[in-house]
Each structure stands twice: as C-alpha cells, then as structure tokens.
C-alpha positions in Angstrom: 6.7 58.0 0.3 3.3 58.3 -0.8 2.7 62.3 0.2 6.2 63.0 -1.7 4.8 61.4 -4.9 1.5 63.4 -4.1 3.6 66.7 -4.0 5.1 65.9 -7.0 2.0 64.8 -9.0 0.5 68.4 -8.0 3.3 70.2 -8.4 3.5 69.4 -12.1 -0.2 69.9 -12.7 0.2 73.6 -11.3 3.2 74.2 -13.6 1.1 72.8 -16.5 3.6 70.2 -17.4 1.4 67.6 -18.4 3.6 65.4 -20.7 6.2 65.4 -17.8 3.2 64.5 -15.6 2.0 61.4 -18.3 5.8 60.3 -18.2 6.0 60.9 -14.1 2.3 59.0 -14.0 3.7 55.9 -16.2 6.7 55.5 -14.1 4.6 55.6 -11.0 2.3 52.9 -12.3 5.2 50.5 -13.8 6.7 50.7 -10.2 3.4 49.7 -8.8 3.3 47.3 -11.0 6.9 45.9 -10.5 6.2 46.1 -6.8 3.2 43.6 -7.2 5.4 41.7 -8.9 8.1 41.4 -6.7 5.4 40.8 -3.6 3.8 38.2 -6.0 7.2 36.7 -6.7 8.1 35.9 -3.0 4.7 34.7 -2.2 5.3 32.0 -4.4 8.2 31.2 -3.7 7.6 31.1 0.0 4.3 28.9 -1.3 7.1 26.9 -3.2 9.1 26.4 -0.3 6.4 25.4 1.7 5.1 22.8 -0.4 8.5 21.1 -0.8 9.2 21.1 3.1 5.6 19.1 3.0 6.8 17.4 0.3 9.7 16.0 1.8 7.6 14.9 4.8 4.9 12.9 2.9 8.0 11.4 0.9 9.5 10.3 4.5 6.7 9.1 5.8 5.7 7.5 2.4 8.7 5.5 2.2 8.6 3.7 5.8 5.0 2.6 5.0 6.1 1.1 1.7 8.8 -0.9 3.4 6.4 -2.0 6.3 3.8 -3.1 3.5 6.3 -4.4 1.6 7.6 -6.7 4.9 3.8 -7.6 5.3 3.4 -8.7 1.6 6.6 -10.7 2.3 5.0 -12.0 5.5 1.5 -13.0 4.5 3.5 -15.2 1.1 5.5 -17.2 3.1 2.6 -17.9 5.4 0.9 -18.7 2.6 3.3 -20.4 0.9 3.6 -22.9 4.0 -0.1 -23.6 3.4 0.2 -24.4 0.0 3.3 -26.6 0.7 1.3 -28.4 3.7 -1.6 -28.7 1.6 0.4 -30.7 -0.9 2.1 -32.5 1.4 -1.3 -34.3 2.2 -2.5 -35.0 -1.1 0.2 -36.8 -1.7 -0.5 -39.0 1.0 -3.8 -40.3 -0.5 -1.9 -42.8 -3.1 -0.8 -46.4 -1.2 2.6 -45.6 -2.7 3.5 -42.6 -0.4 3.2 -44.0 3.2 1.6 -41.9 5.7 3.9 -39.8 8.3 3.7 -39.9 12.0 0.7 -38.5 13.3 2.3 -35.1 14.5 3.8 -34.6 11.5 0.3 -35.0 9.9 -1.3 -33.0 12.4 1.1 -30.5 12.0 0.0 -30.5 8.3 -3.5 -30.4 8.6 -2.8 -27.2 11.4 -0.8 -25.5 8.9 -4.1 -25.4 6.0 -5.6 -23.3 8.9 -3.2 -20.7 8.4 -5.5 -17.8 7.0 -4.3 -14.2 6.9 -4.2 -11.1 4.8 -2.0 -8.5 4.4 -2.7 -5.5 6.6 -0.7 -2.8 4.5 0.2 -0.1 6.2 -1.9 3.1 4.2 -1.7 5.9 6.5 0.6 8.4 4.6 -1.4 7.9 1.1 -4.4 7.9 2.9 -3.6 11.3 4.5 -2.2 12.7 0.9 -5.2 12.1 -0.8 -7.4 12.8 2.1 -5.8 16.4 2.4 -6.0 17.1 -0.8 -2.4 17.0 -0.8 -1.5 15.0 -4.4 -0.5 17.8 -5.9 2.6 18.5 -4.1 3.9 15.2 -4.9 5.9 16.3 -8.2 7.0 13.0 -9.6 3.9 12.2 -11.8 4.7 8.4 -11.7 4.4 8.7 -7.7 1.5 10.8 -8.2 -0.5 8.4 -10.4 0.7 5.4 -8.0 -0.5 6.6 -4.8 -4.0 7.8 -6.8 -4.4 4.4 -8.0 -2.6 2.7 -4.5 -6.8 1.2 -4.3 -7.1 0.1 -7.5 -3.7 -1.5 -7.5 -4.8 -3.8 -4.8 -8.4 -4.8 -6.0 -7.6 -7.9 -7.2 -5.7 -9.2 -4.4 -8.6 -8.4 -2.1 -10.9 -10.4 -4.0 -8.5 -13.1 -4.4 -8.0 -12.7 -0.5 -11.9 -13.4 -0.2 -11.6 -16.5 -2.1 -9.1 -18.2 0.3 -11.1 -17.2 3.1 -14.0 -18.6 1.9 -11.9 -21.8 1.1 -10.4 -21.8 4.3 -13.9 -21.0 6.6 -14.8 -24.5 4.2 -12.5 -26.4 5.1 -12.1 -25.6 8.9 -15.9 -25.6 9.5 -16.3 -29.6 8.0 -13.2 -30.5 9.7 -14.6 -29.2 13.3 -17.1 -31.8 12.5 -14.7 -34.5 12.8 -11.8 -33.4 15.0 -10.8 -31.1 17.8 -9.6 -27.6 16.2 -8.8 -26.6 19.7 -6.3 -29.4 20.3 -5.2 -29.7 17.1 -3.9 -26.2 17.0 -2.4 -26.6 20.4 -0.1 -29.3 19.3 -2.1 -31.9 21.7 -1.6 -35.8 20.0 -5.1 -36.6 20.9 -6.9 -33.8 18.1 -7.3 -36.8 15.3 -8.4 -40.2 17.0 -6.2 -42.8 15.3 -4.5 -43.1 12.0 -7.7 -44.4 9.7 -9.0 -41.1 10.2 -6.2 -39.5 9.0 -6.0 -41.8 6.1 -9.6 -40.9 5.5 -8.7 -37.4 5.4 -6.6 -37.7 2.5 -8.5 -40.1 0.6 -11.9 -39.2 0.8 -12.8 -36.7 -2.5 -14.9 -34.2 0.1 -11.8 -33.6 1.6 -9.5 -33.6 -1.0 -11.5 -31.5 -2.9 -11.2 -28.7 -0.1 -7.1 -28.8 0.3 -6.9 -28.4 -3.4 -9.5 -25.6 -3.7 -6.7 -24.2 -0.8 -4.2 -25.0 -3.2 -5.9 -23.6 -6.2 -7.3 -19.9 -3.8 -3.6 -19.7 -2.4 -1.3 -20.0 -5.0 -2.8 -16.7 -7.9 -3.0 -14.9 -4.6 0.9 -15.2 -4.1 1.6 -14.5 -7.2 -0.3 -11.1 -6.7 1.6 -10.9 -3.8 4.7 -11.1 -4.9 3.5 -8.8 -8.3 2.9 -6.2 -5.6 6.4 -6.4 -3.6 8.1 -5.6 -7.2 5.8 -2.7 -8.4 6.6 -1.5 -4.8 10.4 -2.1 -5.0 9.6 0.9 -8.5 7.5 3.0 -5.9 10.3 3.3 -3.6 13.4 3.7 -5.7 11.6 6.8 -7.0 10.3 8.1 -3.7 13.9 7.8 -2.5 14.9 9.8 -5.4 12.7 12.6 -4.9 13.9 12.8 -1.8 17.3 13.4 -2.9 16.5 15.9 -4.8 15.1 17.4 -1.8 18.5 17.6 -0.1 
C-alpha cells in the first residue's frame, strides 16, 4: 500500500501537477491521521475494558471483606456488650439491698470482665487497591474516597480499643493478686475462696473503680462499633451497585 502511494506521489511530481499533489498529500496525511485515531480509539477502549474487568474483581472481592468485617464488628459488640452487662451486674451487688448471687454465677461475672478483644477487619482487597495503585479504577467517587480514608475511618476506634485494653490489663493484673485467673476461667468453683471475698470485690472502691473504668472504656467503643457497621451497610449498597452496572 505504501509503494502504490509512492508511485502516485512521483507520478504527479513528473506531470507537474502540484495542486493535485497538495490535495493527494492532504488526503494522505488526514488518512494517517484518522488511522492514528482509530488505533488510538481501540487502545482505549481495550484499556477501558480492561480496567472494568479489574474493576469488577476489586468490587467482588471488596464486597465479601466488608461483610466479613462487618460480621466481626458485630462479633466484637456483643462480646463487648456481655462485658459491659457483667460489669454492671457486679456493681450492683455492692449495695446490702441487692443480695449476692451464687458463687458461679458471680464467677461467671467476674470471668466475663476478662473478655478483651478487637476487631480484626478483614483489609486485604483495600489494602491491595491502594497498594497497586489501583484507586483509580474504582469509578464511584463515594467508594473511592471511602476506601482512601478506610484508615482514617477507623482511628478512633483503635484508640478507644487501647483504652479498654489498658482497662482490662488493670483489672486482670490486681485481680491475679487475689484469685486464680487460671481456675476462674476454667469454670473450677474453687478460683475465689469464699463468699466475703467476693463481697469485697464489689464493695471495695479499688475494685469498683476498675469495672466502671470497664464500663466507661467499653461502652463509646460500641457505639463506634456499631457507627462503623452502618457507614459499612452505605459502602456496600453502593459496591453492590457498581457491580450491577458491571453486568
């Protein structure tokens, strides 16, 4: 194709033709032009079609981690919640007007403020979009900005999350003092002596002090908790949608 339009180009010039060369020479340069175009044109679209097959895979992958960290959030508030519940339970006992229960029910109690745990979300597809470089592909700019600021989003419950521990590593460091953790978290009867000592558990102001600064650690962090599971309910009704539109 190339030695034809050669032949033609000197052809012309031997004839002395020039205008019909300038108008032969335009054509030849708008059909190079229009075949950069078109090569341009399905380059990007194959780039297109590439990045929305990637795309859809992030968005799959994206959506089963936000259900599994979702189910851990869930997870780590009840827990919680059972330790805020327990630790209330004993305060209560330290007025003469509420009787004390039996001692396994008590020991049961005092096992349950031992309950410590975070949430271990599961960040392996945002880690691997933002560690690829890979944000941009993500269309949805609400997704986009959540999965930049997926860190940020979870700063404060990490700090609150240090705050229980440091309650709880308190409160289970005096109380190896007194009583056998060991047995106690093994259901055994024998963990706390007799029943003054638990009495003096509930009624002495050390020890009251450190289930309420339980209390006090564990409840804002549940209510970050259960901020999170909502903004993450949003994050997943519009990864779902962007994955229908992928269909």
């Amino acid at each position: 194709m190339i030695k034809i339009f050669r032949n033609i180009r000197r052809s012309l010039l031997r004839e002395n033709r020039f205008t019909r060369y300038l108008m032969y020479a335009t054509g030849e340069i708008i059909l190079v032009v229009i075949g950069i175009l078109i090569a341009l044109q399905i380059n990007n679209w194959n780039e297109f079609r590439k990045e929305r097959k990637k795309e859809k895979m992030y968005l799959n992958s994206l959506k089963s981690d936000l259900r599994e960290s979702q189910d851990e959030l869930k997870r780590v508030a009840e827990k919680t919640d059972r330790v805020i519940s327990a630790s209330l339970q004993l305060l209560s006992f330290s007025t003469d007007t509420v009787p004390m229960p039996a001692p396994a029910v008590f020991d049961s109690l005092i096992a349950t403020t031992f309950s410590y745990t975070i949430a271990m979300t599961n960040e392996g597809t945002i880690n691997d979009i933002r560690g690829s470089g890979d944000l941009k592909v993500i269309r949805n700019d609400s997704l986009r900005r959540m999965i930049a600021s997926w860190d940020a989003g979870f700063k404060m419950i990490r700090e609150r999350e240090n705050l229980l521990k440091e309650a709880f590593q308190k409160n289970k460091a005096k109380m190896e003092e007194e009583i056998d953790i060991e047995k106690l978290l093994s259901g055994k009867t024998n963990a706390i002596p007799d029943d003054p000592k638990r009495r003096f558990f509930v009624t002495d102001v050390s020890h009251r002090n450190r289930i309420m600064n339980l209390i006090v650690s564990s409840d804002p962090l549940n209510d970050l908790y259960r901020a999170k599971i909502k903004s993450l309910d949003t994050m997943i009704a519009i990864t779902e949608k962007e994955m229908k539109e992928l269909e």
